[in-house]
N, C-alpha and C positions, 0 to 999 in steps of 0.2 A: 224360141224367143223367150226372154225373161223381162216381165216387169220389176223395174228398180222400186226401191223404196217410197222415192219422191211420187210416186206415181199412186201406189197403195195408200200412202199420207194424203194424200189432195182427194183418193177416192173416186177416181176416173178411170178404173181399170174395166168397167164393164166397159166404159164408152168406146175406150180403145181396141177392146176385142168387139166389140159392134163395129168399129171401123176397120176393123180387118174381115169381119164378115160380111160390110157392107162391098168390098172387092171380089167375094165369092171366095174365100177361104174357110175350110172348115177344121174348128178347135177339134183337135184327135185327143189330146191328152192334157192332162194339167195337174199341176202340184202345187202347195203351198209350200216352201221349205225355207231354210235358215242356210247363207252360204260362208262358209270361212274363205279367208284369201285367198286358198290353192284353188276352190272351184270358182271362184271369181276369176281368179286371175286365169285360169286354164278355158274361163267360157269367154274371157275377150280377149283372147288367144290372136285375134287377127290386130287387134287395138296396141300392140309389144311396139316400141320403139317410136309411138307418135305420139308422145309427150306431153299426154292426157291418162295413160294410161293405171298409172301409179294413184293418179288421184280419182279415177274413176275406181277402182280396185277399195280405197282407202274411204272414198263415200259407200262403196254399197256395205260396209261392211263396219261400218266404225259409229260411235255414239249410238247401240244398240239397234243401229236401221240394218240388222241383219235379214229381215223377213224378203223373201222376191218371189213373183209366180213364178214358175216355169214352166210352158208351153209346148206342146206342137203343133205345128199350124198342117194340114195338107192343101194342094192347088199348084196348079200350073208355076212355074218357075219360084216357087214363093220365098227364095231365100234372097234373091236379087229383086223381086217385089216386095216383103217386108224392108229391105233397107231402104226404098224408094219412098215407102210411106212414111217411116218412121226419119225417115232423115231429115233433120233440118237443113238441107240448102234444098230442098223441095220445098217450093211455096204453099201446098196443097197435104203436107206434109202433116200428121199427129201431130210431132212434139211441138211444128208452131202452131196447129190448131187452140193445141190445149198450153202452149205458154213451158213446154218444159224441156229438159235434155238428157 
């Protein structure tokens, strides 16, 4: 999982991983790092051709908001329960909790 810049700027990233631990996932690993396009573009690899993708790519990386976590989460299914939580068309959802995308 990677938190985006918007997210380290607002300073809600503990909250967010309390809300992923508050579903019983536990943080195995974490980085701070800096991503250029190629590992942007290669981590929203599933994101190609839906037409957000570009400017998803062009935000994490552009006007110096280079900086993102980067994650591993462990737990039951948790790559189909992280989208679940983290997705806005879940009403119960992070990113509407905290206001972001």
């Amino acid at each position: 999982m990677l938190l985006k810049p918007k997210s380290l700027g607002q300073g809600i990233n503990q909250k967010i991983i309390a809300g992923f631990e508050k579903y019983g996932f536990k943080l195995i690993s974490m980085k701070f790092a800096g991503g250029d396009k190629q590992h942007m573009s290669d981590y929203f690899h599933h994101a190609k051709g839906k037409g957000f993708h570009d400017d998803l790519i062009e935000y994490c990386t552009s006007n110096g908001q280079k900086d993102v976590w980067i994650m591993v989460w462990e737990g039951v299914d948790v790559i189909n329960q992280a989208q679940k939580i983290c997705g806005y068309t879940n009403p119960g959802a992070l990113s509407g909790h905290f206001l972001i995308t």
